[in-house]
Structure formats: C-alpha cells, structure tokens
N, CA, C and O atoms as a Tripos MOL2 file, in Angstrom:
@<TRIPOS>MOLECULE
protein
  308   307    77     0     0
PROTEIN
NO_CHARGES

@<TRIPOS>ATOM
      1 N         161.0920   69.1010  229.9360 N.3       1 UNK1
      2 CA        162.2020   69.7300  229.2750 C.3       1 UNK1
      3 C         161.9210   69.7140  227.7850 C.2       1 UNK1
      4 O         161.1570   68.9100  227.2510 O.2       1 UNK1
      5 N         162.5070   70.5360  227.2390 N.am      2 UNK2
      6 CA        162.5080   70.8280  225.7920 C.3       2 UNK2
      7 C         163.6150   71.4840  225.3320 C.2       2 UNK2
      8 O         164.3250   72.2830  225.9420 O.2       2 UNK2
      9 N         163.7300   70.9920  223.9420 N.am      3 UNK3
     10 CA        164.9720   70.9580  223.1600 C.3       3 UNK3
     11 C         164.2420   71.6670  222.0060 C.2       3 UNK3
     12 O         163.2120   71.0830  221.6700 O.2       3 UNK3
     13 N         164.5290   72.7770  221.3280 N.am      4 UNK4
     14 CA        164.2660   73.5560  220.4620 C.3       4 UNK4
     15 C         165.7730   73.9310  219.8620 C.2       4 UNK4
     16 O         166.8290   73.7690  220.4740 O.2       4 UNK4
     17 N         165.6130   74.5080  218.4270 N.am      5 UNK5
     18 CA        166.5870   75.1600  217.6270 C.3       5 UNK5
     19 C         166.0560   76.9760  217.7560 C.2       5 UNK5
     20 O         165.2620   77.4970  216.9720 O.2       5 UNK5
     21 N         166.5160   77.4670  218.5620 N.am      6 UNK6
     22 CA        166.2120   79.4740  218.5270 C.3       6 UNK6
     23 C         166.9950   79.8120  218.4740 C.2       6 UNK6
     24 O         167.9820   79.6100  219.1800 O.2       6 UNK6
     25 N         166.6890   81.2220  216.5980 N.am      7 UNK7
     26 CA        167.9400   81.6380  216.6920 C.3       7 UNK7
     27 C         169.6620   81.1400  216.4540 C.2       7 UNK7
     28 O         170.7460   81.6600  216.7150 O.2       7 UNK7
     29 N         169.2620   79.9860  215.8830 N.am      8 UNK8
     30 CA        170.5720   79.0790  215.0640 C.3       8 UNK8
     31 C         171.0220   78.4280  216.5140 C.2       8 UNK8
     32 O         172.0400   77.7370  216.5590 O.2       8 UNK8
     33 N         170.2410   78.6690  217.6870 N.am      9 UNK9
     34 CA        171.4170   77.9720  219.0310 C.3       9 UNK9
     35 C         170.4620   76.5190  219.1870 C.2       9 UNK9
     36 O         169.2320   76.5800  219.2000 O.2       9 UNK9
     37 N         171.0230   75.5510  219.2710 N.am     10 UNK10
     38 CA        169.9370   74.7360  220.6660 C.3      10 UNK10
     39 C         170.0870   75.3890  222.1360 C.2      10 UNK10
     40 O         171.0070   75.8770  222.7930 O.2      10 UNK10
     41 N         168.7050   75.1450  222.3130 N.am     11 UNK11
     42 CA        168.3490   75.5770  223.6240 C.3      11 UNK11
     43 C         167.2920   74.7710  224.0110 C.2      11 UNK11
     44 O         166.3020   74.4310  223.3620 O.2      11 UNK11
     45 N         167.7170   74.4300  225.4800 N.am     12 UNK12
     46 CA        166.7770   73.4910  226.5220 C.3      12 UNK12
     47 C         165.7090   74.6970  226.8630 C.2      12 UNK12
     48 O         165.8810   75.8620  226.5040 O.2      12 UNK12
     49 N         164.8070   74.3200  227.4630 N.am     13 UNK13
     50 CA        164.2920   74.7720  228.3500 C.3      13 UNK13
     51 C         163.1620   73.8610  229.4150 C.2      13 UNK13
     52 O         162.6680   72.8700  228.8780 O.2      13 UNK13
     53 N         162.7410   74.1460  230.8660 N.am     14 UNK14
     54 CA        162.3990   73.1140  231.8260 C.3      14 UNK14
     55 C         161.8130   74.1110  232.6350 C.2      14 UNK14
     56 O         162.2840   75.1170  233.1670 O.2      14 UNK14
     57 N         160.4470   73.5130  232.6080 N.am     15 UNK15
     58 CA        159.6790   74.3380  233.1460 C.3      15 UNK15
     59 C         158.8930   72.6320  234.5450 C.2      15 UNK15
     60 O         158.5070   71.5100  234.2150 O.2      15 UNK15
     61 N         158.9630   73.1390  235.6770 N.am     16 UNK16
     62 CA        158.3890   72.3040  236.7500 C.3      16 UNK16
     63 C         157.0710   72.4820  237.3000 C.2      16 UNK16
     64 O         157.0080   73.5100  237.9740 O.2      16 UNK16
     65 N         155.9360   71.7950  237.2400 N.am     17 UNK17
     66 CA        154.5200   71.8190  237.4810 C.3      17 UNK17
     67 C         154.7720   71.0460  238.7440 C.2      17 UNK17
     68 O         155.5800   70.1600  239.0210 O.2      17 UNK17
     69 N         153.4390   71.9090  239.7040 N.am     18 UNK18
     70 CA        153.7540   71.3930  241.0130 C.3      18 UNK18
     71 C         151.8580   72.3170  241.0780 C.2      18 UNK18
     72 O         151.5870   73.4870  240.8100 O.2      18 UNK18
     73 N         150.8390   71.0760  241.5790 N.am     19 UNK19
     74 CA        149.4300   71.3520  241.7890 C.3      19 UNK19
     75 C         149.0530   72.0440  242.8770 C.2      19 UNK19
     76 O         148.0320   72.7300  242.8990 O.2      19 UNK19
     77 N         150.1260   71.8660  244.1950 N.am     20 UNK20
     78 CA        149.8960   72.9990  245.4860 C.3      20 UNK20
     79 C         151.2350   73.6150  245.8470 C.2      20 UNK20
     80 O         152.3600   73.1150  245.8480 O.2      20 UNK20
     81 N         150.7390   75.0490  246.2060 N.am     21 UNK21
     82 CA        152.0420   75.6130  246.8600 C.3      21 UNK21
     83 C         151.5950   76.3510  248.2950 C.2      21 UNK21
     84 O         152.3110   77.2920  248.6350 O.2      21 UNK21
     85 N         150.5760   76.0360  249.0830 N.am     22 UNK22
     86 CA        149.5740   76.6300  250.0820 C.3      22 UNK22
     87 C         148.4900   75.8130  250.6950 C.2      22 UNK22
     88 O         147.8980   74.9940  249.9910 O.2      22 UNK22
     89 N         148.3030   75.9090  251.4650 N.am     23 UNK23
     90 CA        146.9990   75.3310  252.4370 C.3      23 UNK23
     91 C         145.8900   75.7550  251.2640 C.2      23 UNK23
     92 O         145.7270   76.9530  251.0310 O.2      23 UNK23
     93 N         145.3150   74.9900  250.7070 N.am     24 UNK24
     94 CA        143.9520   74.8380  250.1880 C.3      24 UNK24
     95 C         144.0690   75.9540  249.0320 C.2      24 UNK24
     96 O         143.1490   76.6450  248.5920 O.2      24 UNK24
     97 N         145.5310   75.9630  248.6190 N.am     25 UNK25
     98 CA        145.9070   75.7230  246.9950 C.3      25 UNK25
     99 C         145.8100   75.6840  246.2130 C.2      25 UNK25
    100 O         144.7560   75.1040  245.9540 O.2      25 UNK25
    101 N         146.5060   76.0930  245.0810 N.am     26 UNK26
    102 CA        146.4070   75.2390  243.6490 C.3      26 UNK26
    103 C         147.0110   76.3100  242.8970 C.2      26 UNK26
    104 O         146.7840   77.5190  242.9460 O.2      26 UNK26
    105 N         148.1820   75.3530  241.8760 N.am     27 UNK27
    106 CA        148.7960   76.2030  240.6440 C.3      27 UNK27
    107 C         147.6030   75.2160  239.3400 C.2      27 UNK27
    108 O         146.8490   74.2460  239.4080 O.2      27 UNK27
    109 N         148.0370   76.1600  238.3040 N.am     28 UNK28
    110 CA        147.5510   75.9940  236.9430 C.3      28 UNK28
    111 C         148.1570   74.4330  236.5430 C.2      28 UNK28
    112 O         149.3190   74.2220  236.8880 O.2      28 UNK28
    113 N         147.5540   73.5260  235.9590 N.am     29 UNK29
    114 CA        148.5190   72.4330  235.0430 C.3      29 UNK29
    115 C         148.9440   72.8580  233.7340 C.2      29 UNK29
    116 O         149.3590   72.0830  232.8720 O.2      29 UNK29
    117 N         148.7870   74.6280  233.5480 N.am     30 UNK30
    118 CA        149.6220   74.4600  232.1300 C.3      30 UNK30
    119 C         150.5640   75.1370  231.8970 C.2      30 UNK30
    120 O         150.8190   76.1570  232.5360 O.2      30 UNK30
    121 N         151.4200   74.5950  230.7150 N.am     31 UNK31
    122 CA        152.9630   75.0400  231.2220 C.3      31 UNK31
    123 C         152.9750   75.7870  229.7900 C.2      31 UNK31
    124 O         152.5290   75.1070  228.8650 O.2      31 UNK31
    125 N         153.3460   76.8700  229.5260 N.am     32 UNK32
    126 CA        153.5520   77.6690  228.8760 C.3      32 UNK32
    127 C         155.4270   78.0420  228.1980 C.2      32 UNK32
    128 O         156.3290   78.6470  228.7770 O.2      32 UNK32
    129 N         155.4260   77.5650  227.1850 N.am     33 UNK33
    130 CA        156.8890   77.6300  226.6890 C.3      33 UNK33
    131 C         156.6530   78.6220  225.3960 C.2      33 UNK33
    132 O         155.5980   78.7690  224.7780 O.2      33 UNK33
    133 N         157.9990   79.3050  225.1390 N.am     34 UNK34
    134 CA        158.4490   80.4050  223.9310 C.3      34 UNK34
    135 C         159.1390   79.5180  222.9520 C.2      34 UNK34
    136 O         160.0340   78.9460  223.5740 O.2      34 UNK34
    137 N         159.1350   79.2520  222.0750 N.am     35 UNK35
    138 CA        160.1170   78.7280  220.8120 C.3      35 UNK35
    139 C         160.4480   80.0980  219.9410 C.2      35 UNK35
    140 O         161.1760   79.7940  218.9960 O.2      35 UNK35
    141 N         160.0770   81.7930  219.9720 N.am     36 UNK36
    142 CA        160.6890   82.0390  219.1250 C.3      36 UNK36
    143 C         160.3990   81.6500  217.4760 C.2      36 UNK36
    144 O         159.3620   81.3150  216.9030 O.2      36 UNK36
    145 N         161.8610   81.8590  216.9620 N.am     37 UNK37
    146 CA        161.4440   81.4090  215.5860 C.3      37 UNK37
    147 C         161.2850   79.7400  214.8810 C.2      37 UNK37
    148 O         160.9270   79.3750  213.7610 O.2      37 UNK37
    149 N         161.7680   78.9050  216.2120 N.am     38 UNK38
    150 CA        161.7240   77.7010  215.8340 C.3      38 UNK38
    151 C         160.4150   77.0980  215.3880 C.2      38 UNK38
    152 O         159.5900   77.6710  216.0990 O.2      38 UNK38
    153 N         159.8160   76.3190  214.6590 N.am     39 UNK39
    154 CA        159.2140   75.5960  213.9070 C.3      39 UNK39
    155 C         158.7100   74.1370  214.6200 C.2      39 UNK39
    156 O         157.5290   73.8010  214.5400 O.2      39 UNK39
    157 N         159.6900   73.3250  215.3060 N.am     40 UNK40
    158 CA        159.4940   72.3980  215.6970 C.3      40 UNK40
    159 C         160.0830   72.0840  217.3800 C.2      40 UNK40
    160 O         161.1820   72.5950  217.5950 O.2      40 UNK40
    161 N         159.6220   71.5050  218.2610 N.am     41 UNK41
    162 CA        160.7340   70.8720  219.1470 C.3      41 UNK41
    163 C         161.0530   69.3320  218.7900 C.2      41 UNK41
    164 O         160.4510   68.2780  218.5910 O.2      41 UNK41
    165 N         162.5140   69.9010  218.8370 N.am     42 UNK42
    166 CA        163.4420   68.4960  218.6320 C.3      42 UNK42
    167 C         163.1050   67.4160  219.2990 C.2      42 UNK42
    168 O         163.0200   66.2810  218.8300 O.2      42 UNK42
    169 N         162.8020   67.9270  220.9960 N.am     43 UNK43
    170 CA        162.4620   66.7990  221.7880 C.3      43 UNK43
    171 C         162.0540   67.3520  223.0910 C.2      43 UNK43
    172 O         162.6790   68.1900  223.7410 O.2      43 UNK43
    173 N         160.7020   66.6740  223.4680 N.am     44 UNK44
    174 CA        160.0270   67.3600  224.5820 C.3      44 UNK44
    175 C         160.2680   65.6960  225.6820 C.2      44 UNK44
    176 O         159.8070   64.6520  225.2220 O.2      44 UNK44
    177 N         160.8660   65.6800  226.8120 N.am     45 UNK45
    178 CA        160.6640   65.0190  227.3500 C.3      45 UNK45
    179 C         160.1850   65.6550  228.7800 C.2      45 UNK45
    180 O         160.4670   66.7620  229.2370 O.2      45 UNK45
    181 N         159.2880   64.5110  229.4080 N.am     46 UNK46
    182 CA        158.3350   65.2080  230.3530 C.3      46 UNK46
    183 C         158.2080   63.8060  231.7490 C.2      46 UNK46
    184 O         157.4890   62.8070  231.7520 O.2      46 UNK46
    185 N         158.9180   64.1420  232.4850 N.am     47 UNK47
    186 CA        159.3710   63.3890  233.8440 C.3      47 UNK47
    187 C         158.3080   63.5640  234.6590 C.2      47 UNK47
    188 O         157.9250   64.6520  235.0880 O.2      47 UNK47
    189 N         157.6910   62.2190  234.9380 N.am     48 UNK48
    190 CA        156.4110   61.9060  235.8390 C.3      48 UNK48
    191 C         156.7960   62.0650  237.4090 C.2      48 UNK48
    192 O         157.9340   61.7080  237.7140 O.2      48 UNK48
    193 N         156.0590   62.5050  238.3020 N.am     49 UNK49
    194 CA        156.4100   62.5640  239.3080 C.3      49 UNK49
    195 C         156.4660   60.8030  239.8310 C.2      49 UNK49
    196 O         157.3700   60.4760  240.5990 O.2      49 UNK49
    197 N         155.4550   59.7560  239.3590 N.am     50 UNK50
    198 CA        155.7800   58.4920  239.6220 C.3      50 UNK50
    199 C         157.0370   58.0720  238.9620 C.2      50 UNK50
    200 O         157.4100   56.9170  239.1670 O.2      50 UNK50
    201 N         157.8080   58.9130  238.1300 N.am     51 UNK51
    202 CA        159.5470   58.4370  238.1910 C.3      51 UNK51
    203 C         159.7070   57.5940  236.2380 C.2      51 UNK51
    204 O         160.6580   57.0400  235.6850 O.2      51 UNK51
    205 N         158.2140   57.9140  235.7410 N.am     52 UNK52
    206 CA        158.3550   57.4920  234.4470 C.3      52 UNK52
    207 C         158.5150   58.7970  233.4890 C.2      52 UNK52
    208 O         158.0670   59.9210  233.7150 O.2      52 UNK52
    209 N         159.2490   58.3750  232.3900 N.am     53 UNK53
    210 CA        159.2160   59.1030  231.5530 C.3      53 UNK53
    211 C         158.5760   59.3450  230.2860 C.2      53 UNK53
    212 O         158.0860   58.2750  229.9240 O.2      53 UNK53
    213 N         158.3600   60.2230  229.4710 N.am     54 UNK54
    214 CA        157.4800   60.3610  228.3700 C.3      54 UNK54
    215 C         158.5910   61.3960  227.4740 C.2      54 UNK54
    216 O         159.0260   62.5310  227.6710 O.2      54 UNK54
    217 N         158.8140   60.2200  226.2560 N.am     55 UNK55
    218 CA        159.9490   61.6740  225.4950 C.3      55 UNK55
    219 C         159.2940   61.3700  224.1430 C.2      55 UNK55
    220 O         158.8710   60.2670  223.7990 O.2      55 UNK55
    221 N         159.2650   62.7180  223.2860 N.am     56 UNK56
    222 CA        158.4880   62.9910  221.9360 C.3      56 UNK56
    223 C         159.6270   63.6440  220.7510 C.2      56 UNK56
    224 O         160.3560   64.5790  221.0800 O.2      56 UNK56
    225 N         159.6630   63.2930  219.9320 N.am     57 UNK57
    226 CA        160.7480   64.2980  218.9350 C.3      57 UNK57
    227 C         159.7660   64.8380  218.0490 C.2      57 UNK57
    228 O         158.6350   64.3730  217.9120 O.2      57 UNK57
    229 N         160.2770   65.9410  217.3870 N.am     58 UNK58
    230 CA        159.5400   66.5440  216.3690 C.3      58 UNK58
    231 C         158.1760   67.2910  216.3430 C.2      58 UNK58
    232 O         157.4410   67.4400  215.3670 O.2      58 UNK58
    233 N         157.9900   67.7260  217.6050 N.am     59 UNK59
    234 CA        156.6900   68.3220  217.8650 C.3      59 UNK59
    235 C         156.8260   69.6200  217.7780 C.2      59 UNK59
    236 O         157.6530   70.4220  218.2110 O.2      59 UNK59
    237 N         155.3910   69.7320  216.8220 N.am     60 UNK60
    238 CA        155.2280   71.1240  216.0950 C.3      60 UNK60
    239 C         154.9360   72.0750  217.0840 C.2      60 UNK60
    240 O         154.3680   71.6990  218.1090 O.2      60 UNK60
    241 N         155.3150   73.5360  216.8920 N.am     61 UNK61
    242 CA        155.2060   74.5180  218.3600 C.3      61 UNK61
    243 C         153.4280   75.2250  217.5230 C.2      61 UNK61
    244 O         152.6980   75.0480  216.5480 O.2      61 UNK61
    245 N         153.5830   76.2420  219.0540 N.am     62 UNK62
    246 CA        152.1910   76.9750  218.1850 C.3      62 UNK62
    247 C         151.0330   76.0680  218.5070 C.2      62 UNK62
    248 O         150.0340   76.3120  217.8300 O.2      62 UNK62
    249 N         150.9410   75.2930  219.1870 N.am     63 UNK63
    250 CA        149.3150   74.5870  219.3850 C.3      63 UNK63
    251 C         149.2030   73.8170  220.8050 C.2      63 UNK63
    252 O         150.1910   73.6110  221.5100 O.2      63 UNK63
    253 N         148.1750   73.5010  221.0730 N.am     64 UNK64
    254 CA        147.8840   73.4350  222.9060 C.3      64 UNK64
    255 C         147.7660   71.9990  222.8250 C.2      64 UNK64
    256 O         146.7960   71.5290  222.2300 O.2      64 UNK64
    257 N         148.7460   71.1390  223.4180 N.am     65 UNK65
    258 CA        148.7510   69.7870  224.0720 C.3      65 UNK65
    259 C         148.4530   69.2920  225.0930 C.2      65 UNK65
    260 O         148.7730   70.0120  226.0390 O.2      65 UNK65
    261 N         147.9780   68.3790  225.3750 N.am     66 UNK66
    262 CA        147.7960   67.5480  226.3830 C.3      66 UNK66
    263 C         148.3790   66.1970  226.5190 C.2      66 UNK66
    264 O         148.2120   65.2010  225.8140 O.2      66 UNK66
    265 N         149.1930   66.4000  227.7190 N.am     67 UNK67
    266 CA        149.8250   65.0060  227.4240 C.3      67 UNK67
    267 C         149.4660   63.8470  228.7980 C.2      67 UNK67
    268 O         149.4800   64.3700  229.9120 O.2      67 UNK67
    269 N         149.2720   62.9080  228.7590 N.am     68 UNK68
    270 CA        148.6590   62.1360  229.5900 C.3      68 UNK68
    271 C         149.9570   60.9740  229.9950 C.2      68 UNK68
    272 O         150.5400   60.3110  229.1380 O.2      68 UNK68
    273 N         150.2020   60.9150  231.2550 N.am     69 UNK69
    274 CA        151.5520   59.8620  231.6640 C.3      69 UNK69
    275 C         151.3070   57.9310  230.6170 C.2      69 UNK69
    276 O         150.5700   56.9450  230.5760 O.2      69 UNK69
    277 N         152.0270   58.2760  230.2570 N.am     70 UNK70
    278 CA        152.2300   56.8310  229.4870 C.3      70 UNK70
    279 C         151.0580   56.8780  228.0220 C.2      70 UNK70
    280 O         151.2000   55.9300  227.2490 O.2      70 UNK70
    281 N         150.4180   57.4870  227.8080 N.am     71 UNK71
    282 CA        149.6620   57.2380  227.0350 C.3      71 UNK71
    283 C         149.7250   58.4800  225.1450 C.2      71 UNK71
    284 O         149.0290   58.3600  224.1360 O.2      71 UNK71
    285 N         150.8860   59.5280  225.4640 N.am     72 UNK72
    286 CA        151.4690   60.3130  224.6580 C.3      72 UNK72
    287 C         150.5200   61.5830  224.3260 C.2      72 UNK72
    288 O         149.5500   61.9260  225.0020 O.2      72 UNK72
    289 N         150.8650   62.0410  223.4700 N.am     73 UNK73
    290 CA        150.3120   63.6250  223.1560 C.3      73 UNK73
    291 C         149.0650   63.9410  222.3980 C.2      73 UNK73
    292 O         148.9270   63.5820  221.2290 O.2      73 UNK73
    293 N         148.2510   64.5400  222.9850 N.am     74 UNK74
    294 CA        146.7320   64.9850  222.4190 C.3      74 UNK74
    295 C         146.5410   66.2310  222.0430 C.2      74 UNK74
    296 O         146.3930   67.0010  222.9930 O.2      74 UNK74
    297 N         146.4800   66.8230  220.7330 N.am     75 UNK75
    298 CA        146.1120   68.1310  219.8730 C.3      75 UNK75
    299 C         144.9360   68.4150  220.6470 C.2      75 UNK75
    300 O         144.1400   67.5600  221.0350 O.2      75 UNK75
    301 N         144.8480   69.8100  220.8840 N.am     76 UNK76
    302 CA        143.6210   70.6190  222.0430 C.3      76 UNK76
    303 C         143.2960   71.6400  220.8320 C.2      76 UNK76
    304 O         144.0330   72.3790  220.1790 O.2      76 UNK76
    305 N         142.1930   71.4450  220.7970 N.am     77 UNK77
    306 CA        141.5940   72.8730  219.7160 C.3      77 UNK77
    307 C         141.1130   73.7240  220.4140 C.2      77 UNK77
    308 O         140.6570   74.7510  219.9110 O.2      77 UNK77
@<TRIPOS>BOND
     1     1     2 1
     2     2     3 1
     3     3     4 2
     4     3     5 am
     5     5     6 1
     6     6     7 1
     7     7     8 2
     8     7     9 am
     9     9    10 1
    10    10    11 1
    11    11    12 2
    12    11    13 am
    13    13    14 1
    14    14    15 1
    15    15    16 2
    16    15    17 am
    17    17    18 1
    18    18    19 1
    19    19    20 2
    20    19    21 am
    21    21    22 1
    22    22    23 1
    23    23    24 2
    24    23    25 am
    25    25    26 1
    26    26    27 1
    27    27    28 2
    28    27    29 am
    29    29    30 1
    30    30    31 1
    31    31    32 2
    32    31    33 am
    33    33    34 1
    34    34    35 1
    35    35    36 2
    36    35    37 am
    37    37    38 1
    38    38    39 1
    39    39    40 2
    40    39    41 am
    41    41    42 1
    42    42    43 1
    43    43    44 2
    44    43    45 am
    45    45    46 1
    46    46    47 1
    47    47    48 2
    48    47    49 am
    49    49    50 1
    50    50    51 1
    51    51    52 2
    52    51    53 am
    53    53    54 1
    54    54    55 1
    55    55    56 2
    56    55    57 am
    57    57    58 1
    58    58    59 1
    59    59    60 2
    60    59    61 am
    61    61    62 1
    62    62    63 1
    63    63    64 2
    64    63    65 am
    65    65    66 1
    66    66    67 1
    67    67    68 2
    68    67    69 am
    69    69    70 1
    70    70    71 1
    71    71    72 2
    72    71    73 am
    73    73    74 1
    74    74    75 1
    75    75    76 2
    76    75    77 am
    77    77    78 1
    78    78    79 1
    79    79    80 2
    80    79    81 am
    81    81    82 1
    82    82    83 1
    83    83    84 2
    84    83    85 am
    85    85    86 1
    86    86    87 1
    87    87    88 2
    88    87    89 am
    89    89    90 1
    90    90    91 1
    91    91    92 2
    92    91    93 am
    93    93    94 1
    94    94    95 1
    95    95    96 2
    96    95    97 am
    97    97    98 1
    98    98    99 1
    99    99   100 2
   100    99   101 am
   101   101   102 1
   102   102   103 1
   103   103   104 2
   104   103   105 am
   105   105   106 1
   106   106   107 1
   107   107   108 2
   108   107   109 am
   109   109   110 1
   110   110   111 1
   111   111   112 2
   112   111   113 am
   113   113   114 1
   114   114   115 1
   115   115   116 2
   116   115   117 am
   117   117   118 1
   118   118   119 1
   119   119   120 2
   120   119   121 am
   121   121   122 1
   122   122   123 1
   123   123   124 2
   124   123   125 am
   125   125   126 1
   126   126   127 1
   127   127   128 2
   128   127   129 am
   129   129   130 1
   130   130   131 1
   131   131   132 2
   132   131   133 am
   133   133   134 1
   134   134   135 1
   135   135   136 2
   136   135   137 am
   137   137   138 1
   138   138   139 1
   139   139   140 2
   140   139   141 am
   141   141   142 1
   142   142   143 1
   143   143   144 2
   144   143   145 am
   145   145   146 1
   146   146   147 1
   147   147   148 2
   148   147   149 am
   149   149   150 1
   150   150   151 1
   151   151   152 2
   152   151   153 am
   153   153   154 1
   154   154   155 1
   155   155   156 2
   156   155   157 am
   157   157   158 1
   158   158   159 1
   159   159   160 2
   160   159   161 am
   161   161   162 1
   162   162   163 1
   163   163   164 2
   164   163   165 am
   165   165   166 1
   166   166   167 1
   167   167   168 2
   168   167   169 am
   169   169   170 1
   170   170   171 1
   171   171   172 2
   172   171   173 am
   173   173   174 1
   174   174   175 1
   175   175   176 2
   176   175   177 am
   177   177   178 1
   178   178   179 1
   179   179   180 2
   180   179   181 am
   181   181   182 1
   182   182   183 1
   183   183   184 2
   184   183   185 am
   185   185   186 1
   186   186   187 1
   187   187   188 2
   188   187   189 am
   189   189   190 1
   190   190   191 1
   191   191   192 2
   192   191   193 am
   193   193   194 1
   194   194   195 1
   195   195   196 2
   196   195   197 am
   197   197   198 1
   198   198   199 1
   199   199   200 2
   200   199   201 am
   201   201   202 1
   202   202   203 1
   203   203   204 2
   204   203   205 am
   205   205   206 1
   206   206   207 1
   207   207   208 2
   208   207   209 am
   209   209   210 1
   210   210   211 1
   211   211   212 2
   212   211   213 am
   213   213   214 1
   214   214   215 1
   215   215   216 2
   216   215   217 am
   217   217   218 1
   218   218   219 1
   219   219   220 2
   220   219   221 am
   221   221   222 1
   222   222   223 1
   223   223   224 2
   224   223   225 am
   225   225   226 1
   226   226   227 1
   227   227   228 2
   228   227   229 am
   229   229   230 1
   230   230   231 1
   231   231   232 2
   232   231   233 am
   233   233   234 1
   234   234   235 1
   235   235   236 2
   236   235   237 am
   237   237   238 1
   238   238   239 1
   239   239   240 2
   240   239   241 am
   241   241   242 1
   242   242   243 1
   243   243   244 2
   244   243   245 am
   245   245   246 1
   246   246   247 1
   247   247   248 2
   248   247   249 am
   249   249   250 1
   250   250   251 1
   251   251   252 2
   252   251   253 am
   253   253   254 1
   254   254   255 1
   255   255   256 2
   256   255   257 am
   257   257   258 1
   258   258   259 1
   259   259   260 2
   260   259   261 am
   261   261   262 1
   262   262   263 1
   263   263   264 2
   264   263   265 am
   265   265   266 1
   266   266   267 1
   267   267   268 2
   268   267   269 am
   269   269   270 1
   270   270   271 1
   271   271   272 2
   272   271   273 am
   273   273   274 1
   274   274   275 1
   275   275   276 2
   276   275   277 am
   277   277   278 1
   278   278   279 1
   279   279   280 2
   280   279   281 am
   281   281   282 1
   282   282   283 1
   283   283   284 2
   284   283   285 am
   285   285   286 1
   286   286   287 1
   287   287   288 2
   288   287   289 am
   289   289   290 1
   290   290   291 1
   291   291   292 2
   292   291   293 am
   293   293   294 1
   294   294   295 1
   295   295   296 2
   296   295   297 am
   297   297   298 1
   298   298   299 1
   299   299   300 2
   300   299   301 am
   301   301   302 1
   302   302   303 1
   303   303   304 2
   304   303   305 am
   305   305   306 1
   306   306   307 1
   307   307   308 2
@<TRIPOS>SUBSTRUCTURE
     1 UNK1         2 RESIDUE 1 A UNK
     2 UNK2         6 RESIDUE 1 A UNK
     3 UNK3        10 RESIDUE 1 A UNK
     4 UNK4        14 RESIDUE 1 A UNK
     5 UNK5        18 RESIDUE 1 A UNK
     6 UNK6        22 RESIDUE 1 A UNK
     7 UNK7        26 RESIDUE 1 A UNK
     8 UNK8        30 RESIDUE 1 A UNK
     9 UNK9        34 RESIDUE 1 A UNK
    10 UNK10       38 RESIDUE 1 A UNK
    11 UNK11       42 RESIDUE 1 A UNK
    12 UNK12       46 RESIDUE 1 A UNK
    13 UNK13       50 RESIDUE 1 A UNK
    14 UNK14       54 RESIDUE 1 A UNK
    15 UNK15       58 RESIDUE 1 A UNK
    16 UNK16       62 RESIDUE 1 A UNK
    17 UNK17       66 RESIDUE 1 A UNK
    18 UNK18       70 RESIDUE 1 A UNK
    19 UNK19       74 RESIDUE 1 A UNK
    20 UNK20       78 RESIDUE 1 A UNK
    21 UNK21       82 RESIDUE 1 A UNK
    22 UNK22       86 RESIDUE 1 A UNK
    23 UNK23       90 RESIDUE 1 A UNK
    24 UNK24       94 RESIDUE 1 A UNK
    25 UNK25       98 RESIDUE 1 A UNK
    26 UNK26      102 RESIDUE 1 A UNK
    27 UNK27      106 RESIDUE 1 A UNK
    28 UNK28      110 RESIDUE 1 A UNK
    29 UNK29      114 RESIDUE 1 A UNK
    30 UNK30      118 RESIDUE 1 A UNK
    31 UNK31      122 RESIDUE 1 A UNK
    32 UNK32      126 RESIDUE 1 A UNK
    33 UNK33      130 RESIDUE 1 A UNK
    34 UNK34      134 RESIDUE 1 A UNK
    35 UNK35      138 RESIDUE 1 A UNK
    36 UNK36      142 RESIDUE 1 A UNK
    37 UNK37      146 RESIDUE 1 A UNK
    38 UNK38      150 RESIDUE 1 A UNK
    39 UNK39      154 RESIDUE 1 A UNK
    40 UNK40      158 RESIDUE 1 A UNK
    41 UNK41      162 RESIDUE 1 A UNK
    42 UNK42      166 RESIDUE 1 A UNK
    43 UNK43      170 RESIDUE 1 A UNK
    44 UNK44      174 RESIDUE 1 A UNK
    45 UNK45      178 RESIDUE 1 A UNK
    46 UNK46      182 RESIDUE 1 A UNK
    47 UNK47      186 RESIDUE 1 A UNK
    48 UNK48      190 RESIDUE 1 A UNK
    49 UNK49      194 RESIDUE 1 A UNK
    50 UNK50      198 RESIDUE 1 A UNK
    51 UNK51      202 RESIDUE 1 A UNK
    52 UNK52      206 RESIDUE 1 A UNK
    53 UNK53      210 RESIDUE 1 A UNK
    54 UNK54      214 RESIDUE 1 A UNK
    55 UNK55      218 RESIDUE 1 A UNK
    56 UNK56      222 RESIDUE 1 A UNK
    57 UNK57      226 RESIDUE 1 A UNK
    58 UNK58      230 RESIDUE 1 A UNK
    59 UNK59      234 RESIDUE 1 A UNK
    60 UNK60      238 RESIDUE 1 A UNK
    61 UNK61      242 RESIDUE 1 A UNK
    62 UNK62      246 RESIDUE 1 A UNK
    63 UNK63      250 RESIDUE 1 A UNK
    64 UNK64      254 RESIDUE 1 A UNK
    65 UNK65      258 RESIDUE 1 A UNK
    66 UNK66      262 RESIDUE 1 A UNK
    67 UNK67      266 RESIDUE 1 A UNK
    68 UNK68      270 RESIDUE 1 A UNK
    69 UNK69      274 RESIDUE 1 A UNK
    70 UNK70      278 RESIDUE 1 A UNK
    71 UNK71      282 RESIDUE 1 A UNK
    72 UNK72      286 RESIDUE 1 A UNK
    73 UNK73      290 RESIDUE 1 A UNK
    74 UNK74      294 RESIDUE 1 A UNK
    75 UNK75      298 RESIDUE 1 A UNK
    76 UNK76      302 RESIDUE 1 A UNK
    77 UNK77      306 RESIDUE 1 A UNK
C-alpha cells in the first residue's frame, strides 16, 4: 500500500503480488504504481505474505526499488 499526496487529495493505493496464477506459471515481481504530480510517498507499507510488515515514509517516486522482507529499500539503477 501507498499513501501519496495527488492532486491536493491523499490517496492510497494497493497493488497485490502473487508469483503463480496457473499450472507452471508465473506473474512478474514488479509492481508498478502512478504518483502523478506527487514528489514523494508519504508512506509505502508492504505486507509479507509470512504476516510481517515493512513500512517506509518519505520515499521519493520516479526510481526502481527493491525491497527485501525485513531488511528495507534498495535504489535499482
């Protein structure tokens, strides 16, 4: 989930990754979000399927992350 300012509103948005949807399968692991004119997300929190959580404030939009369960966010060039 993510918390952005677009457009003077807050707005969530929640996007769900899931690795099979078929016998011998496979979706993408990357999740693709719009911010619009916002600048920053307020707060990206990101719910482990083992039931832990990972929450970030202030993350800059516009650049490719990687985020790893428990261990926080990695800049992708």
């Amino acid at each position: 989930m993510a918390k952005a300012t677009i457009n003077d509103k807050a707005v969530w948005q929640f996007r769900e990754v899931s690795t099979q949807n078929s016998f011998l399968g496979h979706n993408s692991l990357t999740v693709h979000m719009g911010f619009a004119d916002a600048d920053r997300i307020e707060v990206l929190r990101i719910e482990w399927s083992s039931g832990a959580v990972d929450e970030f404030q202030n993350v800059i939009v516009n650049q490719f992350l990687v985020a790893t369960e428990g261990a926080g966010l990695v800049v992708r060039d």
